[in-house]
C-alpha positions as CSV (number, residue, x, y, z in Angstrom):
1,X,-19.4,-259.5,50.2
2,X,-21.8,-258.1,47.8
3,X,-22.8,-255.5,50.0
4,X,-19.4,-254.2,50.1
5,X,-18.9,-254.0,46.3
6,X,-22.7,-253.0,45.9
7,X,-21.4,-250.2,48.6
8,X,-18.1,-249.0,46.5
9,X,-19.8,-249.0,43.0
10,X,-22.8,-246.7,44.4
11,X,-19.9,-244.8,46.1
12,X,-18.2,-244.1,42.5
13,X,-21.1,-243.6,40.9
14,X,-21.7,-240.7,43.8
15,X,-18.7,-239.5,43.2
16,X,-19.2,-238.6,39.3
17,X,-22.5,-237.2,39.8
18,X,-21.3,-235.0,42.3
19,X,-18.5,-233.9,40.1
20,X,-20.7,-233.1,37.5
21,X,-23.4,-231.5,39.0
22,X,-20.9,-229.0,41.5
23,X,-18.2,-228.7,39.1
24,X,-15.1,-228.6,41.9
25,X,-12.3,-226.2,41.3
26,X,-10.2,-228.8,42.4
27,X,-11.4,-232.3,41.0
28,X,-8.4,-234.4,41.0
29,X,-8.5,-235.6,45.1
30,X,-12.2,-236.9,43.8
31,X,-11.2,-238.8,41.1
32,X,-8.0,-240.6,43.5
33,X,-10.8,-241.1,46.0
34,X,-13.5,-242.5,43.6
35,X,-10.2,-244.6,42.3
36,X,-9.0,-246.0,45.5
37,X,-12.9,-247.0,46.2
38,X,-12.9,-250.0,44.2
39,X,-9.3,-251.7,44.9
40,X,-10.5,-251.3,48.9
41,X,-13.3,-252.9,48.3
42,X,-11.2,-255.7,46.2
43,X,-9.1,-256.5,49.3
44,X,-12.0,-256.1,51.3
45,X,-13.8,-259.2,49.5
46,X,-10.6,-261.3,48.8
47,X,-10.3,-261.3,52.6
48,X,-13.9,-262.1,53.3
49,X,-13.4,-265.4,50.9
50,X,-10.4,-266.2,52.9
51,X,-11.6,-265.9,55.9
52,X,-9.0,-263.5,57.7
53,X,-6.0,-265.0,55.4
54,X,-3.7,-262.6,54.2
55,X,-3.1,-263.2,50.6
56,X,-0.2,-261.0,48.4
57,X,-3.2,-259.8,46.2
58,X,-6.0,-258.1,48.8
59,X,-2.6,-256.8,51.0
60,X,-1.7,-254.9,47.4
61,X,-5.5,-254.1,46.7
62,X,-5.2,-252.7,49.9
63,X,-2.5,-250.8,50.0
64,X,-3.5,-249.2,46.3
65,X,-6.9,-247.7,48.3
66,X,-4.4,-246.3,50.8
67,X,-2.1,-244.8,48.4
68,X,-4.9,-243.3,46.5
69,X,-6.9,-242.0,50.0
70,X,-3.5,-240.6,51.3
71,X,-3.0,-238.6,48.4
72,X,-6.1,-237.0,48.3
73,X,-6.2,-236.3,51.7
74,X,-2.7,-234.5,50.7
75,X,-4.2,-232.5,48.3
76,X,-7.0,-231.1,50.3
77,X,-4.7,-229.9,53.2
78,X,-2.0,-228.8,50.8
79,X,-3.7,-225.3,50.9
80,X,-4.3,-225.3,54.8
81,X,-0.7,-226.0,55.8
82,X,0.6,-222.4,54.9
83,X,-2.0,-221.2,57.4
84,X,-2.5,-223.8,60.3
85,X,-0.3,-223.8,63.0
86,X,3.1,-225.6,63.4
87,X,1.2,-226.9,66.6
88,X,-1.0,-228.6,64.9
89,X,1.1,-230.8,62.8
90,X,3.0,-231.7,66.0
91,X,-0.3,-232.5,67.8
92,X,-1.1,-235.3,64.8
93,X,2.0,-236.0,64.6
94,X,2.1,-237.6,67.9
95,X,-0.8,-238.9,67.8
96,X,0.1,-240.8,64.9
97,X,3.6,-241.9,66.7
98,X,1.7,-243.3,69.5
99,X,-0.5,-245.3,66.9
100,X,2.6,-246.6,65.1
101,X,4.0,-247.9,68.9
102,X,0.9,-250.0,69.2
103,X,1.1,-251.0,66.0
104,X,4.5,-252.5,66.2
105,X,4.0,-253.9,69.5
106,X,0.3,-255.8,68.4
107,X,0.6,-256.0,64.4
108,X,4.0,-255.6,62.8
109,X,6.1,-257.7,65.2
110,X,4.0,-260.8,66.0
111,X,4.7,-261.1,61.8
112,X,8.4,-260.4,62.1
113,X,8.8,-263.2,64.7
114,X,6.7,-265.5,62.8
115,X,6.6,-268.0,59.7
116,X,5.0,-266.0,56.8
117,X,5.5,-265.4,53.3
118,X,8.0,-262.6,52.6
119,X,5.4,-260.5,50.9
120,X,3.1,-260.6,53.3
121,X,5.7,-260.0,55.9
122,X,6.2,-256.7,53.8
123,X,2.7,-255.8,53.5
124,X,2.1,-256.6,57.2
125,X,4.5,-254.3,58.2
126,X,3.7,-251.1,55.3
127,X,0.1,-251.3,55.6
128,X,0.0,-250.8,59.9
129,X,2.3,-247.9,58.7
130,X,0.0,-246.8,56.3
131,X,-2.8,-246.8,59.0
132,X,-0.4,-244.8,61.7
133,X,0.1,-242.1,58.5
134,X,-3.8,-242.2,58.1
135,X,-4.8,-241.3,61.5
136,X,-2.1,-238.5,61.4
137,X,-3.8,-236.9,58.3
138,X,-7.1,-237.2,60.0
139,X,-5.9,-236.0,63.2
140,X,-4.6,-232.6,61.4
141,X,-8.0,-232.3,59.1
142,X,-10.0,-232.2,62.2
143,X,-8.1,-229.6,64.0
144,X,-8.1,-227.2,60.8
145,X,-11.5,-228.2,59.6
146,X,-14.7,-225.8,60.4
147,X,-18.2,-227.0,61.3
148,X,-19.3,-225.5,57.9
149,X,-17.2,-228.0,55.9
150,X,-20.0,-230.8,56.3
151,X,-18.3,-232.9,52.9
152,X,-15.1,-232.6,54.7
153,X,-16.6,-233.7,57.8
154,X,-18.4,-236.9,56.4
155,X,-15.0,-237.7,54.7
156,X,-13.3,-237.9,58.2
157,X,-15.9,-240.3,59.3
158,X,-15.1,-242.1,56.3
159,X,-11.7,-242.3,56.5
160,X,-11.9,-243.3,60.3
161,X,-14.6,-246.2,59.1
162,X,-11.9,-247.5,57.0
163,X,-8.8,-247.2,59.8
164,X,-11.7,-249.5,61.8
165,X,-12.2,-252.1,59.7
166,X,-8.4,-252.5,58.7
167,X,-7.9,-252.6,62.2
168,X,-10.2,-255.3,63.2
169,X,-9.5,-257.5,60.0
170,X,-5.7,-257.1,61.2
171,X,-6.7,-258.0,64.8
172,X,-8.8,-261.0,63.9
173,X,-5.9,-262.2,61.5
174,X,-3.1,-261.8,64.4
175,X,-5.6,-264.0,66.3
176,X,-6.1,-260.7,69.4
177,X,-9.5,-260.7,68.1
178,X,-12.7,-263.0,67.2
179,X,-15.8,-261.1,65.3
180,X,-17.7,-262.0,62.3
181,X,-16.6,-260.9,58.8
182,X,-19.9,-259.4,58.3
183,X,-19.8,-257.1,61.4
184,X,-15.7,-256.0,60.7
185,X,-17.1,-255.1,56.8
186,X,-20.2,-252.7,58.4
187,X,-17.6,-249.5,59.0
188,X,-16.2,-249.7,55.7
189,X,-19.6,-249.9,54.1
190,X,-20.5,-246.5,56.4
191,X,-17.3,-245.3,55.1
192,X,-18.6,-245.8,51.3
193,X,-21.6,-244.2,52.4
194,X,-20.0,-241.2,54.4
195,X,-18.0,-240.5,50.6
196,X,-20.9,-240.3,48.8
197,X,-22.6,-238.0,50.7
198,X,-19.7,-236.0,50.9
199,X,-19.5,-235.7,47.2
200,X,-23.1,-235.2,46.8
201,X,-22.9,-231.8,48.9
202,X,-22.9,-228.4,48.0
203,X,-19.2,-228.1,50.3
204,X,-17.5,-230.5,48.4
205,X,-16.9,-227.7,45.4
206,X,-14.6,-225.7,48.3
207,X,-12.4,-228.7,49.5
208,X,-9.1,-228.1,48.2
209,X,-9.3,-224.3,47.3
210,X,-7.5,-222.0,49.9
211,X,-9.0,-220.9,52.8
212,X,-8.4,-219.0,56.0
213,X,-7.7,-221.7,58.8
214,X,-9.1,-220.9,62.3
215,X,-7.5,-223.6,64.4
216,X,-9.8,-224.9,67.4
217,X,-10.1,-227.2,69.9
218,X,-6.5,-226.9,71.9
219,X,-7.4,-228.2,75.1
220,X,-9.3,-230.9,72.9
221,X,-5.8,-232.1,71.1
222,X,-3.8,-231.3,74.2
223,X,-6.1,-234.3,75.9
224,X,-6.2,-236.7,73.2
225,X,-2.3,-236.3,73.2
226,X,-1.6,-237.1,76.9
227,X,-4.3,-240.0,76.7
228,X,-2.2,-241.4,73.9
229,X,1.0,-240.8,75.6
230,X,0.1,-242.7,78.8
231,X,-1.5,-245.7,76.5
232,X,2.0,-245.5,74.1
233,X,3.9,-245.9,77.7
234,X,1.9,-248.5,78.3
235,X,1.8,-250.7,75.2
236,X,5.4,-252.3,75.7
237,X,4.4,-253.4,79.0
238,X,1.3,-255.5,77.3
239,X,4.1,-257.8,75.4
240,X,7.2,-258.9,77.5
241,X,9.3,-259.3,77.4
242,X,10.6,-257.7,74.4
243,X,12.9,-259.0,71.4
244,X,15.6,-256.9,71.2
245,X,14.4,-255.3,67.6
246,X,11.6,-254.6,69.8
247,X,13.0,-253.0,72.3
248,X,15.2,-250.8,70.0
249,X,11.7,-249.7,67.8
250,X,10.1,-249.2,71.0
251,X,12.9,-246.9,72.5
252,X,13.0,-245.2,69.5
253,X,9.1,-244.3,69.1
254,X,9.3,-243.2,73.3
255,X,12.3,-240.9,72.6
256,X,10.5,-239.2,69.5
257,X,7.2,-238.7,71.4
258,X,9.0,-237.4,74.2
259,X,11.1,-235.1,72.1
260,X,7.5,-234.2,70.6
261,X,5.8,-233.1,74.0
262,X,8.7,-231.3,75.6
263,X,9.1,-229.5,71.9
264,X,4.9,-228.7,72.5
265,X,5.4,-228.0,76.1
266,X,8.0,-225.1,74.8
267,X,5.7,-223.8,72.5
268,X,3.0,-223.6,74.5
269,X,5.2,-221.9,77.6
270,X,6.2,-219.2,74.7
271,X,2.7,-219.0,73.4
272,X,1.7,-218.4,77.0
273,X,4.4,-215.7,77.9
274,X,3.6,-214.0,74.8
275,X,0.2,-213.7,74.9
276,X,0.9,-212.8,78.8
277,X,3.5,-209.9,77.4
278,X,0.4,-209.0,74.4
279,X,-2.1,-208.5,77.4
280,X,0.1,-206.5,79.9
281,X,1.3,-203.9,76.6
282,X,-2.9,-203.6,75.9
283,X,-3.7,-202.9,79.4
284,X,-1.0,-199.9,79.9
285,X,-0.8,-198.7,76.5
286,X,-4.0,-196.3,74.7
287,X,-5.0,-198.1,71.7
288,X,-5.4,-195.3,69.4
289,X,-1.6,-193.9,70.0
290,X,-0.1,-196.7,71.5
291,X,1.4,-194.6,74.4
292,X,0.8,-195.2,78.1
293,X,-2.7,-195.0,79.6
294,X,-3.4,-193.1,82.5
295,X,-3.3,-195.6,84.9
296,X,0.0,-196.9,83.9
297,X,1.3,-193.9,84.1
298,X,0.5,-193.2,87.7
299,X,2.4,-197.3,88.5
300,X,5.4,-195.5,86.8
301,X,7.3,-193.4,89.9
302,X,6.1,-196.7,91.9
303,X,7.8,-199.0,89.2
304,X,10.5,-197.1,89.1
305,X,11.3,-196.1,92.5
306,X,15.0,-196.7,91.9
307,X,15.3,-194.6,88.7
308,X,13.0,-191.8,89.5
309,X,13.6,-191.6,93.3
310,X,17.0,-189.2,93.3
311,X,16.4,-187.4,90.4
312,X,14.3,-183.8,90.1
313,X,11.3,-184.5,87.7
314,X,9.4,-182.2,85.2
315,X,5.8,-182.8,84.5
316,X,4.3,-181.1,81.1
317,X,0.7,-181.3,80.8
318,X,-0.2,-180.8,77.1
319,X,-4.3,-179.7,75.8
320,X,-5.1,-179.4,72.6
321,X,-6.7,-175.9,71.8
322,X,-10.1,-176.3,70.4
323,X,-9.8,-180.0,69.6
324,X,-13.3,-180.3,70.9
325,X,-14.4,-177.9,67.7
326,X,-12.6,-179.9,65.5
327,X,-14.2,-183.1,66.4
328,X,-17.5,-181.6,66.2
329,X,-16.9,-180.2,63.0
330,X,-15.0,-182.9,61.1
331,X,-16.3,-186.1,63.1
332,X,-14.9,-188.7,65.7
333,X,-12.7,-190.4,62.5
334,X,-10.9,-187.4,61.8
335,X,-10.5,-186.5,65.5
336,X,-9.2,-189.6,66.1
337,X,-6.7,-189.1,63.4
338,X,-5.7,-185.6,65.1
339,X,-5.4,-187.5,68.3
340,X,-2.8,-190.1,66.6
341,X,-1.3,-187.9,64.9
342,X,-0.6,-184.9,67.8
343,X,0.6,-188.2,69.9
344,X,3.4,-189.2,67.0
345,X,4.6,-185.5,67.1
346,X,4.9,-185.4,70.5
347,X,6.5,-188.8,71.0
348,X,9.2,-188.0,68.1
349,X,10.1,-184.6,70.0
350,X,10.8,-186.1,73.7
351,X,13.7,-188.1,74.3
352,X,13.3,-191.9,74.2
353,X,13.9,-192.5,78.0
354,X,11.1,-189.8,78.7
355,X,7.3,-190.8,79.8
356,X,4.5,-189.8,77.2
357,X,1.1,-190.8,78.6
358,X,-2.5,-190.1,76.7
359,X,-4.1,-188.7,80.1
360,X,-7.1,-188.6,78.6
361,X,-9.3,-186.9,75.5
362,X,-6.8,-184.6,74.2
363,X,-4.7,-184.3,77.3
364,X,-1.2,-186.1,76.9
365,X,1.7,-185.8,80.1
366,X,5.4,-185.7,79.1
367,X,7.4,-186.8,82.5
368,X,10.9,-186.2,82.3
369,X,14.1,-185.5,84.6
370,X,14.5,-182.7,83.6
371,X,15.6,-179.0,85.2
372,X,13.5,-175.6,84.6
373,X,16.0,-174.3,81.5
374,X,15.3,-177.8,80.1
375,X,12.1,-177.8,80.5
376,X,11.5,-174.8,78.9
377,X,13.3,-175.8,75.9
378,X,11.2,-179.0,75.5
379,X,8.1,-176.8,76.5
380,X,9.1,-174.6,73.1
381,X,10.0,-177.4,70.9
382,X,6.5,-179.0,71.7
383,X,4.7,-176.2,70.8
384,X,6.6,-175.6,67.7
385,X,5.6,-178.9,66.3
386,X,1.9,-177.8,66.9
387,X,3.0,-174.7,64.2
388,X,2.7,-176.9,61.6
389,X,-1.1,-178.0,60.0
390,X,-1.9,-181.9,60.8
391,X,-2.3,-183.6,57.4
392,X,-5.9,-185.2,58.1
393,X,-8.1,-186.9,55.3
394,X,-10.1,-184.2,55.4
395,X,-7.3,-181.8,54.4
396,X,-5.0,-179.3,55.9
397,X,-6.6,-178.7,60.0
398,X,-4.4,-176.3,61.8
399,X,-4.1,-176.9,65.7
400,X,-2.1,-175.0,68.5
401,X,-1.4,-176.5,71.7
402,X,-0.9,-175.4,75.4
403,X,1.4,-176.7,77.8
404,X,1.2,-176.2,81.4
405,X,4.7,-177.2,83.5
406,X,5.3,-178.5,87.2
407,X,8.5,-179.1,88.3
408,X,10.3,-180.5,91.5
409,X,13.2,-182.1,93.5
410,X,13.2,-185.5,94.7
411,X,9.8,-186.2,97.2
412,X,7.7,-188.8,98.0
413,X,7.1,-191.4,95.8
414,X,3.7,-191.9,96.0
415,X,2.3,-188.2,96.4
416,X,4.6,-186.6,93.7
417,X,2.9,-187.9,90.7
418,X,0.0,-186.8,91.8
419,X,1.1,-183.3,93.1
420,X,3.7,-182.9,89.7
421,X,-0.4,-183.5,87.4
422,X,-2.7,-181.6,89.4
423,X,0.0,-178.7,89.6
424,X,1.1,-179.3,86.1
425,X,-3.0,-179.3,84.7
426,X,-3.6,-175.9,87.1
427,X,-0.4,-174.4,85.1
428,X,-2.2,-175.5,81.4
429,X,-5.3,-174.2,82.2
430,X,-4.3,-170.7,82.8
431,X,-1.9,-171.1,79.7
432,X,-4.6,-171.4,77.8
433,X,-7.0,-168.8,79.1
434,X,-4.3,-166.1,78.8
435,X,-2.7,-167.4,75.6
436,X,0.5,-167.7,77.0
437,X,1.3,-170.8,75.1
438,X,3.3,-173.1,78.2
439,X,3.6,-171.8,81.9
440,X,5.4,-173.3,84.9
441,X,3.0,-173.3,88.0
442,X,5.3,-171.4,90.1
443,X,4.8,-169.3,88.0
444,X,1.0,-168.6,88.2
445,X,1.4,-166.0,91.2
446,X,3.3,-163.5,89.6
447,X,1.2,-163.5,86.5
448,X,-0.6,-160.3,85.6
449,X,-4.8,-160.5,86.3
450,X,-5.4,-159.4,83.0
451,X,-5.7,-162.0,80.3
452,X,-2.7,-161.6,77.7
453,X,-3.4,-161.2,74.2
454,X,-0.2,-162.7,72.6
455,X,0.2,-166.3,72.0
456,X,3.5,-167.9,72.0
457,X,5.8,-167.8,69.3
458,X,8.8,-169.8,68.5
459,X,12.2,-167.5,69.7
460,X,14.3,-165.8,66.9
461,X,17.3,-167.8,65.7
462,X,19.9,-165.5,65.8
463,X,22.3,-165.3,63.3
């Protein structure tokens, strides 16, 4: 008995010096804490003198530490609920249904069904509550809490050294369990100990202020939740048979925790297929313009084979001119803003059912069903937007592009992507080397030997 008051006293007196010495932003939740120490330790004693007799006075005393605990707890994860996940409130919020099943079943209704004083039948049935609450507030601190946090870390042992004695004083009272009043008092007087230390450590100024929330531990929660749901199915079966108050609490508690789980298990199916849809977009899609990657650009006649099959595709195979200057010049940064930026121009001109593919470096592929005459007028528009100077953050950089064409009927599925490129790339190349601006590779063998000095231009609008 003295121990335990000796215990709460050094806890308060803990409690100020930390205050003062790491001046908290948020000092409030210490004071409640420091506040609740003393009317736990109250009950705590009354108890001890009584010898497991529940008495109006050390139930209150009791439930006042709660009610001071509880709100503290509240105001340090007030800031973390905007960030943690929903999941995570569901997780501890089945854990604490499971502990309020096995609650009713050992605490709450062996008091219903018995002879006791009204007010302690109240108490008896609040403060098991108040301990199913508890756990859920611990359970949610643990999965947003960081290993850096070591004051919020000794405050969850404290908190769970309390639950524990609580627990076995309850036990012992209902007659489930025999222990000595000295041992059942040695987790509250850790607990005492656990707050102290936690207020006398530099982390304790941070607990309560905002901070970013990186939740942890999944598979942890998502095991401590089915343990708890095959001990909650189990817990009726330990008292039959059931009053029928029982049996109506008990159905209830089943049907929320089952509600709880299939309303995880739809989460986490969504969560999956998500991050399944997230994964498959990163692994065909360039990260720098966010259109397709070479390699799912080739799986697209395959994919396709039904839309692409009967129709007569164009291939335009687009190089930036002297991009490889640039880069030098400017740096990677810029280049890689030219890259973006040459990628959105492109994408904007195509229709939205056409293919636009990063090939590689500078090199992007337009695949299209298209015919020669519209081909050619794509070919112009593309090159038209390429008349205008990229807006960089270096300044005004001024960029021409060539375009080489390859262009087909309906073939083979799996050669003609491959034919449509390698013709296509042929086609650019000499595009570029003559300054022809765009060129169709049927084209290449009725082109003059001499290199051309005219560069496209953009045709005359008539009027």
């Amino acid at each position: 008995m003295l121990v335990t008051v000796l215990a709460a006293a050094g806890t308060v007196v803990m409690i100020g010096f930390g205050l003062r010495r790491h001046r908290p932003s948020h000092p409030l939740p210490w004071y409640l804490l420091a506040a609740a120490a003393l009317p736990f330790a109250g009950g705590t004693v009354l108890r001890e003198l009584t010898t497991y007799a529940s008495t109006p006075l050390d139930e209150i005393l009791t439930l006042t530490g709660y009610i001071g605990t509880g709100l503290a707890a509240l105001l340090w994860l007030r800031p973390r609920q905007a960030r943690a996940h929903p999941d995570v409130a569901l997780d501890s919020g089945l854990i604490g249904l499971g502990a309020l099943l096995a609650s009713w079943i050992f605490l709450i209704a062996p008091v219903l069904h018995s002879d006791v004083p009204d007010v302690n039948t109240i108490t008896a049935v609040v403060l098991p509550v108040c301990d199913a609450l508890m756990l859920t507030l611990l359970a949610h601190s643990l999965a947003t809490s960081s290993r850096s946090e070591t004051s919020l870390r000794l405050l969850h042992i404290a908190l769970a050294g309390a639950l524990a004695t609580d627990l076995g004083y309850r036990l012992a009272a209902a007659g489930t369990l025999a222990i000595d009043p000295d041992v059942l008092v040695l987790p509250l007087v850790g607990a005492y100990l656990a707050v102290g230390a936690a207020a006398l450590h530099p982390t304790m100024s941070a607990l309560g202020a905002p901070r970013s929330i990186r939740l942890h531990h999944s598979r942890q929660r998502a095991s401590v939740i089915a343990v708890a749901l095959v001990l909650s199915s189990l817990v009726p079966v330990a008292r039959a048979p059931l009053s029928p108050l029982d049996q109506i609490i008990v159905s209830s508690v089943l049907a929320l925790l089952l509600i709880g789980l299939l309303i995880r298990s739809e989460r986490a199916i969504g969560r999956s297929s998500r991050s399944e849809r997230r994964a498959r977009y990163q692994a065909d899609h360039d990260p720098l313009t966010g259109l397709l990657t070479r390699s799912a650009l080739l799986r697209v006649l395959h994919r396709d084979h039904r839309d692409w099959a009967e129709r007569s595709l164009c291939l335009l195979f687009i190089d930036l001119d002297e991009f490889k200057a640039i880069n030098d010049s400017y740096g990677h940064t810029v280049g890689d803003e030219l890259i973006a930026d040459a990628a959105t121009r492109i994408r904007s001109t195509v229709r939205r059912d056409d293919v636009v593919a990063r090939y590689g470096g500078d090199e992007f592929i337009v695949l299209a069903p298209l015919d020669r005459m519209e081909a050619t007028k794509m070919a112009e528009r593309l090159l038209g937007v390429f008349m205008k100077p990229f807006q960089l953050s270096t300044g005004e950089v001024p960029l021409t592009a060539s375009i080489g064409l390859a262009c087909g009927g309906p073939r083979d599925i799996d050669a003609s992507i491959y034919d449509l490129i390698r013709d296509a790339d042929a086609a650019m190349y000499l595009a570029k080397r003559r300054g022809f601006g765009y060129m169709f590779h049927d084209s290449i063998r009725h082109t003059p030997a001499e290199p051309s000095r005219q560069s496209w231009r953009p045709r005359e609008t008539a009027v």
